[in-house]
TORKOL-4160 file (C-alpha; in steps of 0.2 Angstrom, whole numbers, padded with zeros to 4 digits, m for minus):
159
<pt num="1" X="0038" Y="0189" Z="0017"/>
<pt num="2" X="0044" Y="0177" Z="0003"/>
<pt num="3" X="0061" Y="0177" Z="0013"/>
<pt num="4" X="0055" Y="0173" Z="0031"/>
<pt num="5" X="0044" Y="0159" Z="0024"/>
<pt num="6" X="0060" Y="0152" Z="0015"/>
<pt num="7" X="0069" Y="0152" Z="0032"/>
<pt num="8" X="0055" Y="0145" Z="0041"/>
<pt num="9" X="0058" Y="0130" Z="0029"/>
<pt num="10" X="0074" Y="0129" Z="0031"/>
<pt num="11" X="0074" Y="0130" Z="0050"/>
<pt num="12" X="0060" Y="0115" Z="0049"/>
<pt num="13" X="0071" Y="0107" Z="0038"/>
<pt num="14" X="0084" Y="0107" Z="0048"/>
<pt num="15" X="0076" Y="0101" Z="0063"/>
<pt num="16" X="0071" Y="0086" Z="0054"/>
<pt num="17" X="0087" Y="0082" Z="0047"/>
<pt num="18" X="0094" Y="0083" Z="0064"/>
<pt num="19" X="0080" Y="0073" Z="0073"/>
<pt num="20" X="0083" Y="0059" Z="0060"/>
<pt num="21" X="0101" Y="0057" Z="0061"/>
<pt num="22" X="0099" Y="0057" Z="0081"/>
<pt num="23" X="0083" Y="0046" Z="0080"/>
<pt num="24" X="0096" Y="0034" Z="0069"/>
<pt num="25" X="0108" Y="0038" Z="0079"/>
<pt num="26" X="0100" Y="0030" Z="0096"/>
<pt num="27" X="0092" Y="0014" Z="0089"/>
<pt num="28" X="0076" Y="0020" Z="0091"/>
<pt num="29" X="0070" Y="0013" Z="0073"/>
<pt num="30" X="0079" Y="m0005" Z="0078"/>
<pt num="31" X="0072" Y="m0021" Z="0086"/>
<pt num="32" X="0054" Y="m0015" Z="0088"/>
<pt num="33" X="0043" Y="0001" Z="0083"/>
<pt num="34" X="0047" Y="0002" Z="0064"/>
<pt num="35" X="0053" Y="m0016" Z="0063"/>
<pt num="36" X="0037" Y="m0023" Z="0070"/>
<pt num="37" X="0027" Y="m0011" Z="0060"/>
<pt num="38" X="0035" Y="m0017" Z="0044"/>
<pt num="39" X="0030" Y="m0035" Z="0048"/>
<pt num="40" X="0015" Y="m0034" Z="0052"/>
<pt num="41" X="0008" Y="m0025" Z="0035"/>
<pt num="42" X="0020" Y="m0036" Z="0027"/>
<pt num="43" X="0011" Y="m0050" Z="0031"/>
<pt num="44" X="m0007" Y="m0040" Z="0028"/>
<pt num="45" X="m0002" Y="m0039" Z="0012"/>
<pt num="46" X="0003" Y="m0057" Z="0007"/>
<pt num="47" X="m0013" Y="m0061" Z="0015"/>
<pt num="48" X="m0024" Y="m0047" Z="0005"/>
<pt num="49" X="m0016" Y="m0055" Z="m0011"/>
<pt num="50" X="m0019" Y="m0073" Z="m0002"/>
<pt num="51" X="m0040" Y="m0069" Z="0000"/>
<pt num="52" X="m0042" Y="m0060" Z="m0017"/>
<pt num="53" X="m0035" Y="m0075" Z="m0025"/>
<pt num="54" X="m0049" Y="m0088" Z="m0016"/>
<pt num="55" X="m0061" Y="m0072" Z="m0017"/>
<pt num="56" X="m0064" Y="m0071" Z="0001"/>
<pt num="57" X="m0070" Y="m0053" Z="m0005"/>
<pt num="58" X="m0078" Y="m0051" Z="0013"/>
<pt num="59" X="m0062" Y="m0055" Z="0023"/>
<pt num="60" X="m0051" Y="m0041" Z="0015"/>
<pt num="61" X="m0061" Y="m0029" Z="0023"/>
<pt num="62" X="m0056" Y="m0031" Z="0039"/>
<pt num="63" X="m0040" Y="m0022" Z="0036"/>
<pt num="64" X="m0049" Y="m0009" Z="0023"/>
<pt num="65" X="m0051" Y="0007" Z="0032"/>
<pt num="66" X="m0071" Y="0012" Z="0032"/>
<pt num="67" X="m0064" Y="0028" Z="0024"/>
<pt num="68" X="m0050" Y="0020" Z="0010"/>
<pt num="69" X="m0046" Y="0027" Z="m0005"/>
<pt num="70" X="m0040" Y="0017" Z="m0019"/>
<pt num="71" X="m0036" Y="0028" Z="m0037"/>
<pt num="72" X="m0035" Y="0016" Z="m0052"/>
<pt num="73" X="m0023" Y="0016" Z="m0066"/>
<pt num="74" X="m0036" Y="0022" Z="m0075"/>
<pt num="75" X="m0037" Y="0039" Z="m0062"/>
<pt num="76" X="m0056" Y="0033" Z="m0057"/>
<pt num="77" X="m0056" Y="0035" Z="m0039"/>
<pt num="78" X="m0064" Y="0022" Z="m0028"/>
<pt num="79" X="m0068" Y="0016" Z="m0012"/>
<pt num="80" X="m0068" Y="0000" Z="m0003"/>
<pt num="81" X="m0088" Y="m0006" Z="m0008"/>
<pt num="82" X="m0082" Y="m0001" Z="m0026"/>
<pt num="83" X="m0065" Y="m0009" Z="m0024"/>
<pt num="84" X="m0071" Y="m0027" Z="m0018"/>
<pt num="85" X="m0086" Y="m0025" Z="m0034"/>
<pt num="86" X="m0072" Y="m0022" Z="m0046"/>
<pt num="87" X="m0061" Y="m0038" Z="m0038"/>
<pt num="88" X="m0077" Y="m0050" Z="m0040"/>
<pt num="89" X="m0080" Y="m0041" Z="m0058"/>
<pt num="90" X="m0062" Y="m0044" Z="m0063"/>
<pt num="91" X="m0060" Y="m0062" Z="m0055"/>
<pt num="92" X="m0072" Y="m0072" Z="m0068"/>
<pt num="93" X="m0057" Y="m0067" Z="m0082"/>
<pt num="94" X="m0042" Y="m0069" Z="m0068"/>
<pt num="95" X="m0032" Y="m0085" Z="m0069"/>
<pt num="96" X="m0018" Y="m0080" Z="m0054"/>
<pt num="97" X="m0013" Y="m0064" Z="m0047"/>
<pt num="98" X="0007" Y="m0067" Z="m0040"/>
<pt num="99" X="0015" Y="m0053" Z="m0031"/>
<pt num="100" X="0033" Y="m0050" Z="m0037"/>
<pt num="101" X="0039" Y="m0038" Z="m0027"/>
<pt num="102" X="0035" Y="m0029" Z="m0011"/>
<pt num="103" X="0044" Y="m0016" Z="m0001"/>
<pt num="104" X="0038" Y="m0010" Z="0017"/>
<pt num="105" X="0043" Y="0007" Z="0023"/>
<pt num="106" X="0038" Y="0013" Z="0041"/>
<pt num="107" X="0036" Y="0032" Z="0039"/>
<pt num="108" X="0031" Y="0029" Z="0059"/>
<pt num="109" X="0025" Y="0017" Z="0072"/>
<pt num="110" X="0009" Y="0018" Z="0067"/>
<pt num="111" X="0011" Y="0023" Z="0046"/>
<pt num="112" X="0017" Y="0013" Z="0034"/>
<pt num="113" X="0019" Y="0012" Z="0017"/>
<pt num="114" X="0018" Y="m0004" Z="0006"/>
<pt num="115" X="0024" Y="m0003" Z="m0012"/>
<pt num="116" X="0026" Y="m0017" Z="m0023"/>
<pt num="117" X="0022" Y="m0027" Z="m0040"/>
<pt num="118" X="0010" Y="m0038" Z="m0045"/>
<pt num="119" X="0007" Y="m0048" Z="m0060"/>
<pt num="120" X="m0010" Y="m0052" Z="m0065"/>
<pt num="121" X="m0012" Y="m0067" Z="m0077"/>
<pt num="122" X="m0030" Y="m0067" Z="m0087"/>
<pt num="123" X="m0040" Y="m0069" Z="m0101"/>
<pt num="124" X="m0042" Y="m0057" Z="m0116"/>
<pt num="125" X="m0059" Y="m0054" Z="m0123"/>
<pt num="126" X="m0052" Y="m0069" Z="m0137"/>
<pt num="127" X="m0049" Y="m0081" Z="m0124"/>
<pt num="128" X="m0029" Y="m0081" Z="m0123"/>
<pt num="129" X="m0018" Y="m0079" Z="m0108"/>
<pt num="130" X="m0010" Y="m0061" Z="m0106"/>
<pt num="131" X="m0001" Y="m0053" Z="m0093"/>
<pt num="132" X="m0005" Y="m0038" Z="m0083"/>
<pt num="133" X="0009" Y="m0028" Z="m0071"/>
<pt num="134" X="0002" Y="m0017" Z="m0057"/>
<pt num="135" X="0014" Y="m0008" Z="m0045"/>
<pt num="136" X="0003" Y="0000" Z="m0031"/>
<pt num="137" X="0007" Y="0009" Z="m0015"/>
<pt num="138" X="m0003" Y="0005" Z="0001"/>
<pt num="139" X="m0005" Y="0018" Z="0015"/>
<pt num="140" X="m0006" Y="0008" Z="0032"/>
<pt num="141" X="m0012" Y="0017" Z="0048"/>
<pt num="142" X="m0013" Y="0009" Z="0063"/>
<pt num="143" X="m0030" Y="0012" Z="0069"/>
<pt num="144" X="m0035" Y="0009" Z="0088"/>
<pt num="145" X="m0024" Y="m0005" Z="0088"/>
<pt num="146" X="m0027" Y="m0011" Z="0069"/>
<pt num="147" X="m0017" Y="m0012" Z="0054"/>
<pt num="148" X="m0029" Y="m0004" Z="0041"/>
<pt num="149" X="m0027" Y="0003" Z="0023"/>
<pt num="150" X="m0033" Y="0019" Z="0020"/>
<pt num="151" X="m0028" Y="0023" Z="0000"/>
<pt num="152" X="m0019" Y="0012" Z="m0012"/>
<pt num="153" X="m0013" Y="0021" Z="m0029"/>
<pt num="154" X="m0010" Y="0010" Z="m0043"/>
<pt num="155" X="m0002" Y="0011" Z="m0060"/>
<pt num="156" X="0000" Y="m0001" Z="m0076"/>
<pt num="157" X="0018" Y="m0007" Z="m0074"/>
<pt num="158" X="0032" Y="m0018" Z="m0088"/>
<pt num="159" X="0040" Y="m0032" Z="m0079"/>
């Protein structure tokens, strides 16, 4: 049993190993398909972080999936009502959030995942400027003709 399972693995394995270097092969991942899918939730993001900075809470939630995830640094799992309470919670003690890196990966035409850095300027409890780092990873599906995030997984990050 533990045998044939192991090459049942293998076998899938090595179809997908062989389907990728063919795929790559034949171009089917250049000027279009991937490409355009990586544009287009790069340039979601930039707004998501462009409308969370003027607290255009609202807005974001056209490309918020009904059904997102988000888990927190924290592990509290929430979803996108919760998500956008948090943001207008956060955003009496945020000075500027500034995204430092961001890195698209199409997994598909129509999933892609978004993984980037951002640095999140506020004020302590006393007052003074501090610094928080946040790399997330955004899970994009393309919904009905939609870009839309359905999860976003976030952790406390160093610059």
């Amino acid at each position: 049993m533990v045998s044939s399972l192991k090459n049942a693995v293998a076998t899938v394995l090595g179809c997908l190993l062989v389907a990728s270097v063919a795929l790559g092969q034949s171009g089917a991942f250049k000027n279009g398909g991937h490409a355009a899918a990586e544009q287009a939730v790069t340039k979601l993001e930039q707004e998501w972080l462009a409308l969370q900075t003027t607290h255009e809470w609202a807005k974001i939630l056209h490309f918020v999936a009904e059904d997102f995830i988000l888990v927190e640094a924290e592990g509290k799992i929430r979803d996108r009502e919760a998500m956008i309470k948090e943001y207008k919670e956060d955003s009496q003690n945020t000075v500027s959030v500034k995204m430092v890196y961001l890195a698209v990966h199409a997994a598909a035409d129509n999933v892609v995942l978004a993984t980037g850095q951002d640095d999140i300027t506020y004020k302590d409890k006393g007052g003074k400027l501090a610094h928080r780092f946040e790399r997330f990873t955004d899970t994009w599906v393309l919904r009905e003709g939609h870009w839309l995030c359905v999860a976003e997984q976030i952790v406390v990050s160093y610059p």
